[in-house]
C-alpha positions in Angstrom: -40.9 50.9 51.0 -44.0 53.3 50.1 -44.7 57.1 50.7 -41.9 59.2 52.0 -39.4 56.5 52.7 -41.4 54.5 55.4 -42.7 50.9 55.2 -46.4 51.7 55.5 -48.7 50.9 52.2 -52.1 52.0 51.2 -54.9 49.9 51.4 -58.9 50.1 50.5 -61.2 48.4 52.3 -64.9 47.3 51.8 -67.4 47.8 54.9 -70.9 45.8 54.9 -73.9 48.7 54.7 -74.2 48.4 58.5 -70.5 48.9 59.2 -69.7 51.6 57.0 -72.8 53.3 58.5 -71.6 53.3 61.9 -68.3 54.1 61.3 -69.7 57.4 59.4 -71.9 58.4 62.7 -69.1 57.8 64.8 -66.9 59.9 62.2 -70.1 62.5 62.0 -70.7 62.6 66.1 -67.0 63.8 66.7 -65.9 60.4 68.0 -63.3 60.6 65.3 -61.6 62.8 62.7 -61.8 60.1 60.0 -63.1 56.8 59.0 -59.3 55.9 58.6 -58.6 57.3 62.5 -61.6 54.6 63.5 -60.3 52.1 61.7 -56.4 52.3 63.2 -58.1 52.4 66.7 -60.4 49.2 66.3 -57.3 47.4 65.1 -55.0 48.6 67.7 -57.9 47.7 70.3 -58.3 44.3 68.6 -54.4 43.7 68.8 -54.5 44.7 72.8 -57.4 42.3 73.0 -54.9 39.6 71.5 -52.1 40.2 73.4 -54.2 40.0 76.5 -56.2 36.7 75.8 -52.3 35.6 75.1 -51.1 37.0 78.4 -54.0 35.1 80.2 -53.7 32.0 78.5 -49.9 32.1 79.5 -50.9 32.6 83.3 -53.2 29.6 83.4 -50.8 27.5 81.3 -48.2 28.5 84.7 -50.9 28.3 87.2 -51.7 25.2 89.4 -55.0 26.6 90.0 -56.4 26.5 86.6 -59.0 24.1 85.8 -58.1 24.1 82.4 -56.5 21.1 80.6 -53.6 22.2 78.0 -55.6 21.0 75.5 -58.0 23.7 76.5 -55.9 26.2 77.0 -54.1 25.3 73.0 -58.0 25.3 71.8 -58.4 28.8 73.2 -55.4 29.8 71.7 -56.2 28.8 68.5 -59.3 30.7 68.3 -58.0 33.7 69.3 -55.4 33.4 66.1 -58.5 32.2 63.8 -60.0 34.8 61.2 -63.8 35.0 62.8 -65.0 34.1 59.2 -64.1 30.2 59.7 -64.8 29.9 63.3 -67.6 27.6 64.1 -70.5 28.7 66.5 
């Protein structure tokens, strides 16, 4: 355990030029308080984005309807749990 008893940890992070720019403006335009406020909310968008490519792959996996092989189905689930850096295009 960390700060005051709770499990959280610190961590720094390095933005490309082009990122860290936009996250300022947003920051800047009122979107946000902080660069740290933007950056919980992308990650807890990016983790409801998850859960919900799950949750559909799920319902096709049950679904008679689905046109989609298992195989399919296990290749889309396996990019939704790769990093973006070592997916191929």
């Amino acid at each position: 355990m960390d700060r005051e008893g709770d499990n959280s940890f610190g961590m720094e992070i390095t933005l490309p030029p082009d990122l860290e720019a936009y996250v300022h403006e947003r920051v800047r335009g009122g979107a946000f308080v902080s660069a740290t406020e933007f950056i919980q909310e992308a990650i807890r968008r990016k983790m409801e984005n998850d859960s919900w490519m799950e949750q559909k792959v799920l319902e096709a996996e049950q679904s008679e309807l689905s046109p989609l092989t298992r195989g399919d189905l296990q290749s889309v689930r396996s990019l939704i749990r790769q990093p973006r850096a070592t997916r191929t295009s």
